[in-house]
C-alpha positions as CSV (number, residue, x, y, z in Angstrom):
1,X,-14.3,-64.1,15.4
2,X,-11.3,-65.2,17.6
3,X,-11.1,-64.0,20.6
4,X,-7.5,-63.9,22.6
5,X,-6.2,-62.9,26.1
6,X,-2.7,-62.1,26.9
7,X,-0.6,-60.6,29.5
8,X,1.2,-57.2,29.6
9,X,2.7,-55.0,31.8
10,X,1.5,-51.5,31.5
11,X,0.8,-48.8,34.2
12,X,-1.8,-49.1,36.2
13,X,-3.5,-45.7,37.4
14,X,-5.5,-47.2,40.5
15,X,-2.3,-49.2,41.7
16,X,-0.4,-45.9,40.5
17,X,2.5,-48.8,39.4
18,X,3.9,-50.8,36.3
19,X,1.5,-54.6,37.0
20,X,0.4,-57.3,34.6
21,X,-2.9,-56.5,32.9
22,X,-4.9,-59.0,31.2
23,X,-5.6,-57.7,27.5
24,X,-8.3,-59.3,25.5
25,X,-8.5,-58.9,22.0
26,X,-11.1,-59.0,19.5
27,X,-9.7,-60.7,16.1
28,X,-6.7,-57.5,16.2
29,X,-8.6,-55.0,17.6
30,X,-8.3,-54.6,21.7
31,X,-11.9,-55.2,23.6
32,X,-11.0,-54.6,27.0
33,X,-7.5,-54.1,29.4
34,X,-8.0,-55.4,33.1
35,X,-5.8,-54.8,35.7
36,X,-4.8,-58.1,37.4
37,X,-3.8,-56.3,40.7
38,X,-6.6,-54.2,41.6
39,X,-9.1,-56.1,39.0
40,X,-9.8,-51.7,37.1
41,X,-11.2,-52.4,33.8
42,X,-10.9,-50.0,30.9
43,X,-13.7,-51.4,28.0
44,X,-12.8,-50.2,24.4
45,X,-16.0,-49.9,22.1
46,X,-16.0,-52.1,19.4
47,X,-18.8,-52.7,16.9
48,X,-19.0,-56.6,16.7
49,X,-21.4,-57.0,13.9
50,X,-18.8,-54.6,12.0
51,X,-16.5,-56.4,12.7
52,X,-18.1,-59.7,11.6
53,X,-18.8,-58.5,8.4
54,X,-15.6,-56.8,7.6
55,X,-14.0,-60.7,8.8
56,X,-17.0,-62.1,6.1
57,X,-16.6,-59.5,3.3
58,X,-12.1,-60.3,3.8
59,X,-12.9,-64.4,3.3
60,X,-15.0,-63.6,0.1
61,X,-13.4,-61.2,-1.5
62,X,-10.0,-63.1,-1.1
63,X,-11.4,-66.4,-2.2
64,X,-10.7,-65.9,-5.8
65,X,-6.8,-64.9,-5.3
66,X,-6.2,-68.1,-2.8
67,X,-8.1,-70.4,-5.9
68,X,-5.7,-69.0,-8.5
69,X,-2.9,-69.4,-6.4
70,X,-3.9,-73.1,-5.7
71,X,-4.3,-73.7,-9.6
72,X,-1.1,-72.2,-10.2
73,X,0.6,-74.2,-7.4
74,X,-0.8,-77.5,-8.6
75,X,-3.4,-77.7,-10.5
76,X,-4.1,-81.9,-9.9
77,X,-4.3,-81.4,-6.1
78,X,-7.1,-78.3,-6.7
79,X,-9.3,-80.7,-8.9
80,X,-8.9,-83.5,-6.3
81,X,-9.6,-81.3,-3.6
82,X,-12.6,-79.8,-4.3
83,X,-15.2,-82.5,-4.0
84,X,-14.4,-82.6,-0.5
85,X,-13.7,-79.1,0.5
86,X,-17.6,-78.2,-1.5
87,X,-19.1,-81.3,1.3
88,X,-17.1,-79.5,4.1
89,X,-17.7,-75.9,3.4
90,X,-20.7,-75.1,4.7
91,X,-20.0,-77.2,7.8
92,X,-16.7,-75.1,8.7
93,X,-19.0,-71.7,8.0
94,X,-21.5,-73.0,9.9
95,X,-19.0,-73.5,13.1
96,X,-17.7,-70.2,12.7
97,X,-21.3,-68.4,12.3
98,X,-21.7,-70.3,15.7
99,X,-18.8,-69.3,17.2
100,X,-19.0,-65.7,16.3
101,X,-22.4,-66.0,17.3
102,X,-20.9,-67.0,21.1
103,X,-18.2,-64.0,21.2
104,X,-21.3,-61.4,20.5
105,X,-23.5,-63.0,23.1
106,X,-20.6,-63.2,25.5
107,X,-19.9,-59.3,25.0
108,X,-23.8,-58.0,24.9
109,X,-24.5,-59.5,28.0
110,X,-21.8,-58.3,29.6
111,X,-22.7,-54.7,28.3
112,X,-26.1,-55.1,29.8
113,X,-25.2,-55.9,32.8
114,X,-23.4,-52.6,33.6
């Protein structure tokens, strides 16, 4: 899971005024809006675990078209390839396992909390 802040002006109904607001965002779906002026928070329930496995079941079920289009690109490069990307696979799943792993830590505890 990626998680990504940005900034946008939108209107603010404690500073009752158009300020920045810090937007976070959850792979494309919005977590939380914080005003940065007044620091009002608006949270936006998301289901993380759903939202892991829709991100899992997306990689897996593409897998086969991206393969195809590889061997139809060029084939030699494919064949080459794949000793090394089979070795590195489970490495690169395993970082992001762990990394998604951080983002629904980050956002339980922060539920509790409240």
């Amino acid at each position: 899971m990626k998680v990504k802040k940005m900034e946008a002006g939108l209107y603010c109904l404690g500073c009752k005024e158009e300020v920045n607001h810090e937007v976070t965002y959850i792979n494309d779906d919005i977590k939380s809006i914080s005003c940065l002026q007044c620091g009002r928070t608006k949270e936006l329930k998301l289901d993380l675990k759903k939202e892991f496995y829709k991100e899992i079941y997306e990689r897996i079920s593409t897998k086969p078209t991206r393969i195809t289009k590889e061997y139809k690109e060029d084939l030699s490069h494919l064949l080459l390839s794949l000793p090394v990307r089979a070795i590195r696979k489970p490495y690169e799943l395993l970082k992001d396992v762990n990394s998604s792993r951080k983002v629904m830590q980050t956002y339980k505890s922060k539920k509790k909390i409240k």
